[in-house]
C-alpha positions in Angstrom: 97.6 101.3 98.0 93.7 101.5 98.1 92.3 98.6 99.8 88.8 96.9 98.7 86.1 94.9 99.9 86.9 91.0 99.9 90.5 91.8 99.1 92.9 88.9 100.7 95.7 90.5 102.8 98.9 89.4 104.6 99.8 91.4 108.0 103.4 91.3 106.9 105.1 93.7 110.2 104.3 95.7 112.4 103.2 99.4 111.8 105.1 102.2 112.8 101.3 104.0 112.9 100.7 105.3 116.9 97.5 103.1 117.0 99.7 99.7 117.0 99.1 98.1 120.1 101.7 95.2 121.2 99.1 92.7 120.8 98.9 93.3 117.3 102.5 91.9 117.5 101.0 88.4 117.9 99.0 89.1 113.7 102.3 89.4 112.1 102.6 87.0 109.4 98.4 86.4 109.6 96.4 86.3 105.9 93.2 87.9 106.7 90.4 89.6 104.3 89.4 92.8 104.0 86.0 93.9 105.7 85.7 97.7 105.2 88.4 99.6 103.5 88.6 103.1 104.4 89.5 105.3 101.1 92.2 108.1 102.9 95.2 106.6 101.9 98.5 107.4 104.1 95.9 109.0 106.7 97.2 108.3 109.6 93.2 108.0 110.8 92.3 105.8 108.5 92.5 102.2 109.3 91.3 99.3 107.2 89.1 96.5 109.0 90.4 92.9 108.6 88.7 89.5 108.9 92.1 88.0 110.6 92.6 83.7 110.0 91.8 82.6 113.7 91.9 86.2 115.4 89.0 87.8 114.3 88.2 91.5 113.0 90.4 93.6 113.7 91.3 97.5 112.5 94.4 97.8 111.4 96.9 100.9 109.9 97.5 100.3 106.3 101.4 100.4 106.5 101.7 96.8 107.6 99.2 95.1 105.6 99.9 93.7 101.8 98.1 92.2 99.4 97.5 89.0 98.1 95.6 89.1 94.8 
């Protein structure tokens, strides 16, 4: 999945990506939107920055985040 600019997302699990952090457990189920994609898909590297409800901007691995549109 390539992620874009402006696209709304839900943080639907946790990642099984090595830069999840166990605060990130506390996003899981958060809608956020997507602030700067990053085009390697299944790059382990490669991260998407989210605009999370509440939390602020975070970046996240792409294996836990889904979209809404």
């Amino acid at each position: 999945m390539v992620f874009r600019r402006g696209q709304k997302i839900e943080l639907f699990r946790k990642s099984d990506d090595e830069s999840w952090e166990p605060y990130m457990d506390q996003f899981v189920g958060l809608h956020g939107i997507v602030t700067d994609p990053d085009t390697a898909i299944n790059d382990p590297d490669a991260l998407v920055e989210v605009s999370l409800e509440g939390k602020g901007t975070h970046r996240l691995p792409q294996d836990c985040l889904r979209p809404l549109d």
